[in-house]
Every structure is written in C-alpha cells, then in structure tokens.
Backbone as CSV, one residue per row, in Angstrom:
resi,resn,N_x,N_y,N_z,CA_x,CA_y,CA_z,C_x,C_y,C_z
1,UNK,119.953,347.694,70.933,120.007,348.167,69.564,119.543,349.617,69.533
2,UNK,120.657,350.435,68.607,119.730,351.708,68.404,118.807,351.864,67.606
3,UNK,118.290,353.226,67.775,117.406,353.505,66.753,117.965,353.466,65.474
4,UNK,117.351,353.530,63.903,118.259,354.035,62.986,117.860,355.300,62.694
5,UNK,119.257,356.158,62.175,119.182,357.174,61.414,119.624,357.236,60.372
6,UNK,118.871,356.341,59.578,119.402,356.351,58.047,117.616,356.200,57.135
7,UNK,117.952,357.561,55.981,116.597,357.666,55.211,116.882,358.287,54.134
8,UNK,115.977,358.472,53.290,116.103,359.519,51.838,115.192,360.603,51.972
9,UNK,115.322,361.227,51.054,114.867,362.647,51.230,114.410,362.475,49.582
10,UNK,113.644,362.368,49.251,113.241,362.640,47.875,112.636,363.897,46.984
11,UNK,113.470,364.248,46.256,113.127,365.378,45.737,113.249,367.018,45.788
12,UNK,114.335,366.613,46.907,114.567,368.440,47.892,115.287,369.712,46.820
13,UNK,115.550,370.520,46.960,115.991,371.525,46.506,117.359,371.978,47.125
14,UNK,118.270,372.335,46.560,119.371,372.055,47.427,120.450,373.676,47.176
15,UNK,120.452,374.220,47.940,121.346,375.533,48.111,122.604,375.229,47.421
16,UNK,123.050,375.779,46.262,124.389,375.423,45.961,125.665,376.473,46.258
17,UNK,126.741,376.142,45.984,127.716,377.028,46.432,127.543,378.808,45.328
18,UNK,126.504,378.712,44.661,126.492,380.023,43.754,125.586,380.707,44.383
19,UNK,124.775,380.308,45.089,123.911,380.678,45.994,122.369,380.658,45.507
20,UNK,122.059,379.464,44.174,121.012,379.382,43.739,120.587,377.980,44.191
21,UNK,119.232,377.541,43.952,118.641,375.848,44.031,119.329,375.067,43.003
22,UNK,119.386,374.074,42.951,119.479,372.683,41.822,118.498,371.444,42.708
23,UNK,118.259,371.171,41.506,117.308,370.091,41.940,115.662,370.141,40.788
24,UNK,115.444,369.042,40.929,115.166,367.736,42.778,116.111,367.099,42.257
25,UNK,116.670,366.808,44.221,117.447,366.144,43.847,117.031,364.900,45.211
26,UNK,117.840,364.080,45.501,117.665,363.034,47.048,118.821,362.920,47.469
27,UNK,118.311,363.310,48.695,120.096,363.410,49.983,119.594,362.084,50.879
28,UNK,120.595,361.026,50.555,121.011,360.453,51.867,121.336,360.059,53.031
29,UNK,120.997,359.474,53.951,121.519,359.768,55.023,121.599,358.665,55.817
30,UNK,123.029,357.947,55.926,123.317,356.825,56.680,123.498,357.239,58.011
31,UNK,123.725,356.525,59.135,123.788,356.426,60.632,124.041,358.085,61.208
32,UNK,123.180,358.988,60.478,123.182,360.031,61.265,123.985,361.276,60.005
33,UNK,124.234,360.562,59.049,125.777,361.401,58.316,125.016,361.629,56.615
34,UNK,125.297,362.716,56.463,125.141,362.621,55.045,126.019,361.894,54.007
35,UNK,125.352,360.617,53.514,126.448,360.158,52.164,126.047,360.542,51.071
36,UNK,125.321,361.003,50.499,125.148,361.279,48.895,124.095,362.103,48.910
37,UNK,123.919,362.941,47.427,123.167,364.216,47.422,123.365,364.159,45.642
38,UNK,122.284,363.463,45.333,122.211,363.160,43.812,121.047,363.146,43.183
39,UNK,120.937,362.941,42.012,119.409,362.595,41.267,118.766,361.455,41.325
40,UNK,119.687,360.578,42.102,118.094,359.483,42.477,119.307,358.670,43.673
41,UNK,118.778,358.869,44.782,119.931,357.826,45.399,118.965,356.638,46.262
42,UNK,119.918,355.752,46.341,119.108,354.326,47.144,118.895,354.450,48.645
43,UNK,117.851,354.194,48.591,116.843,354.151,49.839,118.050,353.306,51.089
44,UNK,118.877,353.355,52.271,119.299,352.814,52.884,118.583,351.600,53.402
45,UNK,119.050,350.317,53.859,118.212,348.848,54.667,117.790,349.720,55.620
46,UNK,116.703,348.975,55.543,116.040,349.875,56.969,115.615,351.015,57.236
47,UNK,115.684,352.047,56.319,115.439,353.734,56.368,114.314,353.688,55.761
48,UNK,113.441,355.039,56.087,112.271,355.724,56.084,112.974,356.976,54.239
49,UNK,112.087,356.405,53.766,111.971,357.136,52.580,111.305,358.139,52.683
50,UNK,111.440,359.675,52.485,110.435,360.131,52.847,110.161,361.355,51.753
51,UNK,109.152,361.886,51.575,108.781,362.806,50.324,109.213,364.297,50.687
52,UNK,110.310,364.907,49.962,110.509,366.564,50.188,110.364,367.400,49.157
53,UNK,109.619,367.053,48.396,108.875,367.859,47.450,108.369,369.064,47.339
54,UNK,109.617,369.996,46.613,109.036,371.583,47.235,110.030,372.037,48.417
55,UNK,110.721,371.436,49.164,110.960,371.605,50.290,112.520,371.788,49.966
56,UNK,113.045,372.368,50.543,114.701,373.319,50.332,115.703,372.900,51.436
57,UNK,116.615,372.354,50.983,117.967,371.861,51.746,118.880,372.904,51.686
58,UNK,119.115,373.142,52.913,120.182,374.579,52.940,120.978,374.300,54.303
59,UNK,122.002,373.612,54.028,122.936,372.860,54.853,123.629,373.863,55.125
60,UNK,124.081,374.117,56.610,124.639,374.784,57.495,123.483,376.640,57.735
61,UNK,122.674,376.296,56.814,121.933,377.819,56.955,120.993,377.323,58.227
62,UNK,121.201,378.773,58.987,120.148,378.644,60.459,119.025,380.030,60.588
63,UNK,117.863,379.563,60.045,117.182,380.933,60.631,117.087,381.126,61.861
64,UNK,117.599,382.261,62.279,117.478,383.014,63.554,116.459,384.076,63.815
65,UNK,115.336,384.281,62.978,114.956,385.574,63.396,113.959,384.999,63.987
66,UNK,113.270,385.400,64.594,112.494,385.035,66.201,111.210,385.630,65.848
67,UNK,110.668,384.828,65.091,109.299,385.227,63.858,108.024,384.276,65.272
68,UNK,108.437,383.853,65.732,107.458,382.807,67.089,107.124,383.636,68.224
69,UNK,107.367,384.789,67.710,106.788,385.837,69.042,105.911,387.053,68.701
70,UNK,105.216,386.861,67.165,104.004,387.779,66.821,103.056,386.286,66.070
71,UNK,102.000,386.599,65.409,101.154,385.510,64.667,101.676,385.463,63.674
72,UNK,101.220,384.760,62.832,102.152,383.935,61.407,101.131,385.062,60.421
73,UNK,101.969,385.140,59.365,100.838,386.047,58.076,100.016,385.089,57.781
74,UNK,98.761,385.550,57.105,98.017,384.696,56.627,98.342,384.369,55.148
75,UNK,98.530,382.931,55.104,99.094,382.215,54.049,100.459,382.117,53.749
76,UNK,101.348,382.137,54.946,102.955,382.337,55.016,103.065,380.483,55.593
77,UNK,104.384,380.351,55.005,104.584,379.011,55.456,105.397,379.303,57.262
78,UNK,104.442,378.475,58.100,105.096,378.661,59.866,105.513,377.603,60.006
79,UNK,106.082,376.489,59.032,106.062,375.344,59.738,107.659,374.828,59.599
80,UNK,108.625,374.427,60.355,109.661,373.664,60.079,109.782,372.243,60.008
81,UNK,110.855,371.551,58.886,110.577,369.926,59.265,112.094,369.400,59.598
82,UNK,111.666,368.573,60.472,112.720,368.019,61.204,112.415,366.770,60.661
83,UNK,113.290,366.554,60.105,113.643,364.735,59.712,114.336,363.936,60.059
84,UNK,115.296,364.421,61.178,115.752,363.143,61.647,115.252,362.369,62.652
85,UNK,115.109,360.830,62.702,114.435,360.545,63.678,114.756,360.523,64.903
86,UNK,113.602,360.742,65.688,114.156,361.232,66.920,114.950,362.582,67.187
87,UNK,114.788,363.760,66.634,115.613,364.878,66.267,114.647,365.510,66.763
C-alpha cells in the first residue's frame, strides 16, 4: 500500500489570474493532484487536514533567488512549507 497524498489546506490565499490574492480559501488535494480550490472543501478519507492560515498559494510561481547564502533579516519570514507528504 502507498502512502496517501490526499489533504486540505485550510484557509490559504490564492494568486489569481489578475495577479492579486482571493481568499481564504481550501485547496484540495486527492492522490497527489489538485481537485478543488474553494471556500470550504471536504477533507478527503484518510487525508491530513491541515491549517494555512496567512499562508499564500501561488501555483506554478518558483522563487529562485538564492536568499540561503547570506543570514535571514531580522524578523523576515526564512521559512518554506512543504505539504506534501513525503515531499
């Protein structure tokens, strides 16, 4: 049996095609795939619900700038989250 990769995301902020946030909203995510990206979606059997409160969905955006090779500012957010499991 595999692992699963299916969970919710509750509450994220979500990049839209105008190039502003909407939200909170909860993105889905069955066997690895995004299915839905709405104002309240159902928790998958078996998936990890998890709190993204504050936290910004920006699908296909990749920071590249290579900020991991001086110290972090003081009081700058250094942290990335990886949510998929096992990811």
């Amino acid at each position: 049996m595999t692992e699963s990769t299916s969970f919710v995301l509750r509450g994220v902020r979500a990049l839209d095609a105008g190039g502003g946030f909407t939200g909170p909203l909860d993105l889905v995510v069955r066997d690895g795939v995004i299915a839905t990206v709405g104002p309240r979606g159902r928790r998958p059997r078996g998936g990890a619900e998890l709190d993204a409160d504050g936290l910004w969905l920006m699908p296909g955006v990749v920071d590249c700038h290579p900020s991991s090779s001086r110290p972090p500012r003081r009081g700058a957010a250094t942290r990335a989250v990886n949510v998929a499991p096992g990811g």
